[in-house]
C-alpha positions, 0 to 999 in steps of 0.5 A, spaced: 845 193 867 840 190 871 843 185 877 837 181 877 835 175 882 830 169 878 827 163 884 827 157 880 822 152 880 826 146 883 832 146 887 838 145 882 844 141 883 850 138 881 857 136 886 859 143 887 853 145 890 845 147 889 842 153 886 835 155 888 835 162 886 839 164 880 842 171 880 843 174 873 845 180 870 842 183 863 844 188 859 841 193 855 842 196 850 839 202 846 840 206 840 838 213 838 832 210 835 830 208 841 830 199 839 834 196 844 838 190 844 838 185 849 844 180 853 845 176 858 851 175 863 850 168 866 856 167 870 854 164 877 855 167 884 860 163 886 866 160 882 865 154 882 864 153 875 869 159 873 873 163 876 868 169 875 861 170 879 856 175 878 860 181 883 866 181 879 863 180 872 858 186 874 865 190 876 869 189 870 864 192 866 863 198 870 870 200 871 873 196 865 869 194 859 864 199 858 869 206 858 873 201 854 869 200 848 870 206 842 862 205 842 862 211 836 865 207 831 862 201 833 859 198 826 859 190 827 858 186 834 864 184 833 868 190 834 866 190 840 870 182 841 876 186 839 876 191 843 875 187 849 880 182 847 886 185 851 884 183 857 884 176 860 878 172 862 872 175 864 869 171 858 862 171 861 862 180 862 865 180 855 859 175 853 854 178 855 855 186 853 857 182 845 850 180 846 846 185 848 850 188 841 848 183 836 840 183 838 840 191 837 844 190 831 841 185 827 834 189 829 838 194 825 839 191 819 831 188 820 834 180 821 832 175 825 840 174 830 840 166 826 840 169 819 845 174 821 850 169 823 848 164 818 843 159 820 839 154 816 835 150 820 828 152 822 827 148 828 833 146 834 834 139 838 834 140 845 837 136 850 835 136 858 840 137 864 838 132 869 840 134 876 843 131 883 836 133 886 831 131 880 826 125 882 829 121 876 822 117 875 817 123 874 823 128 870 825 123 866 816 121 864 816 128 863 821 130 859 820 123 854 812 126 854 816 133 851 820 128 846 827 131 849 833 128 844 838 127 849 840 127 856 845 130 860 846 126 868 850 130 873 853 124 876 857 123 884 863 121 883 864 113 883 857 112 883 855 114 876 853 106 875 847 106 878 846 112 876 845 110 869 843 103 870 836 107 875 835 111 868 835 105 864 830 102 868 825 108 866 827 108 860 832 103 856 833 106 850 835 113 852 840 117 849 844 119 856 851 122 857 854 124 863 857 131 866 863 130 870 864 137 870 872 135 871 872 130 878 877 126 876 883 124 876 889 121 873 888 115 878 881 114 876 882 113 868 882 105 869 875 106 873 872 111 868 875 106 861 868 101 866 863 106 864 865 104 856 860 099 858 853 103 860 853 105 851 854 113 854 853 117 848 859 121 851 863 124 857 863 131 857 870 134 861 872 128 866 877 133 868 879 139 870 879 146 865 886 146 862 888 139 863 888 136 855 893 132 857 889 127 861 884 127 856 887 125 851 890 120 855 883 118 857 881 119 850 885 114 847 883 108 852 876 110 851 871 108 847 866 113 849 867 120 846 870 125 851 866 132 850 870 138 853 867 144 856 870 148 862 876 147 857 875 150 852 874 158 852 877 161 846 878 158 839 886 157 841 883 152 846 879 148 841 884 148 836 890 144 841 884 141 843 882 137 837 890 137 834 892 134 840 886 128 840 883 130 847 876 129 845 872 128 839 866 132 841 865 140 842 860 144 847 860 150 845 858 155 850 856 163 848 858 165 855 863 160 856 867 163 850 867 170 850 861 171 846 858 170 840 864 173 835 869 167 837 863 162 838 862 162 831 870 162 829 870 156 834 863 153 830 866 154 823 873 151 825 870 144 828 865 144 822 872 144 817 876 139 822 869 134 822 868 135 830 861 135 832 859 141 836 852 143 841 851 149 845 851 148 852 846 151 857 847 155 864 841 156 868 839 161 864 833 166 862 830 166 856 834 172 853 840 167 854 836 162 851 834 165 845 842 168 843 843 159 844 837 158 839 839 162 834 847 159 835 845 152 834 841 153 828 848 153 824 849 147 820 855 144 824 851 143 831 849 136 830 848 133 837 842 136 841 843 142 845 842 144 853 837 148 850 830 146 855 824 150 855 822 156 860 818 152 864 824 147 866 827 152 870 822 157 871 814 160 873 816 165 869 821 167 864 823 174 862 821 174 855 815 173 851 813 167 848 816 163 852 821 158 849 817 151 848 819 145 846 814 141 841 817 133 840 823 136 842 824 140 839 824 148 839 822 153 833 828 158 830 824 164 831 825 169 824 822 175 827 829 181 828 833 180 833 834 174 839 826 174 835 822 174 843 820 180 846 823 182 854 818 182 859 820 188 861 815 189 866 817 183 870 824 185 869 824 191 872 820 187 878 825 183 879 831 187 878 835 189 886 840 194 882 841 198 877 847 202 873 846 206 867 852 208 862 851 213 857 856 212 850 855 220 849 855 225 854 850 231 852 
């Protein structure tokens, strides 16, 4: 495991605050043959998006979740979903040690990660997250002149009308949705039934985690789709979130969700019950990115994701190619694995601490 810090190119904010320097934890993993499988752990270092954060994810897996694993007779990425299940929460530790499992596996078995989970197209849409401090005029030429399909707005509370209506001045036809990230509250419902006007593709996670009541409630008086997020960590939730008619839309996040094992069964559940579903993003590198990738490429992922090219948030990303998006969209690599190459040279350049677990002790 490497706790690393990432500068990002441009300060990114939304209500809870402004990141400027991104830490991150990667996790490798090695077999006896010397390949090597990488994951990521794209909790933030504070808890305002979950309850998690970067010291308490990298202290569950020391103490917990590494000795926990029975890792000889591990013979499926998923194994690893079903020993950690026992324990509650920490969803984005769990995710990121999964990881790092599926990329090693499926270089094993000499499979790119998105034909081993059942992908079938060759390139992904992508969407780009606008923040609280993006000069919208100058972001919003930039990401047109790349082609970006969709456009998620970071909004302020109350003042998402001239947010939208400034973004329409740029550009009057743009596919854009909000991101709540769960500000509201039950007084607010007459004032977020308004913003059916603006034509938003949705609203995602008006209000806080957990609460499918309220979103249901919201969602029968609103025309605009209601996307759940922080709400949706597992595939119990999803289910009572689409039983209950608390949205109409899933973001699905690797990370959010306890890894790649209950991604997929929440993918395949939504795909079966008719929910659109796109996978979310988290400020993360390039190894994150490219697990995203290769989810997105399965058949029910229908809305463009937040899956943006390298350069959006950083000079250098850790892995070889950099992600790039043409007409907006990104190309599905097929080489085995996540399908790029770590850059380790800069990853160990940028790595503040270091803990190594041996499976086998000699």
């Amino acid at each position: 495991m490497r706790k690393i810090e990432m500068p990002l190119r441009y300060p990114f904010q939304t209500h809870a605050g402004q990141v400027n320097d991104r830490e991150l934890i990667i996790i490798e993993i090695m077999d006896k043959e010397g390949r090597k499988g990488f994951g990521e752990v794209t909790a933030f270092s504070t808890p305002f998006y979950t309850s998690e954060t970067i010291e308490s994810a990298w202290s569950v897996l020391r103490r917990i979740f590494l000795p926990a694993v029975n890792w000889q007779q591990l013979v499926h990425p998923s194994y690893v979903a079903s020993q950690l299940s026992i324990w509650q929460g920490n969803q984005m530790a769990k995710a990121g040690l999964e990881a790092a499992v599926w990329d090693l596996y499926a270089k094993q078995v000499n499979k790119s990660l998105s034909k081993l989970i059942g992908g079938v197209r060759p390139y992904v849409e992508s969407g780009v997250v606008l923040s609280l401090s993006d000069k919208l005029d100058d972001v919003i030429a930039n990401y047109q002149e790349e082609g970006y399909r969709r456009y998620k707005l970071k909004v302020e509370k109350y003042n998402e009308g001239k947010m939208i209506e400034e973004i329409k001045t740029y550009a009057p036809s743009l596919p854009v949705m909000i991101d709540a990230n769960g500000i509201y509250e039950e007084k607010d419902i007459p004032y977020l039934q308004t913003l059916d006007s603006h034509g938003l593709m949705m609203i995602e996670q008006p209000f806080r985690p957990g609460d499918f009541y309220l979103h249901q409630q919201l969602q029968h008086q609103l025309e605009t789709p209601i996307c759940l997020d922080e709400s949706v960590t597992s595939l119990a939730d999803a289910k009572q979130a689409g039983r209950m008619g608390s949205c109409q839309i899933f973001n699905i996040k690797i990370s959010r969700v306890g890894g790649m094992t209950e991604a997929l069964a929440i993918h395949e559940w939504s795909r079966k019950n008719n929910i659109p579903v796109w996978c979310g993003g988290m400020v993360e590198s390039g190894i994150s990115k490219a697990h995203n990738i290769a989810l997105a490429s399965l058949d029910g992922f229908t809305i463009p994701g937040d899956i943006s090219a390298s350069a959006r948030f950083w000079e250098r990303d850790l892995i070889i190619p950099e992600v790039e998006v043409q007409q907006g969209r990104i190309k599905v690599p097929l080489d085995p694995g996540i399908g790029f190459e770590v850059d380790e040279e800069y990853l160990q350049f940028i790595t503040q601490d270091t803990y190594i677990f041996q499976t086998e002790k000699s």
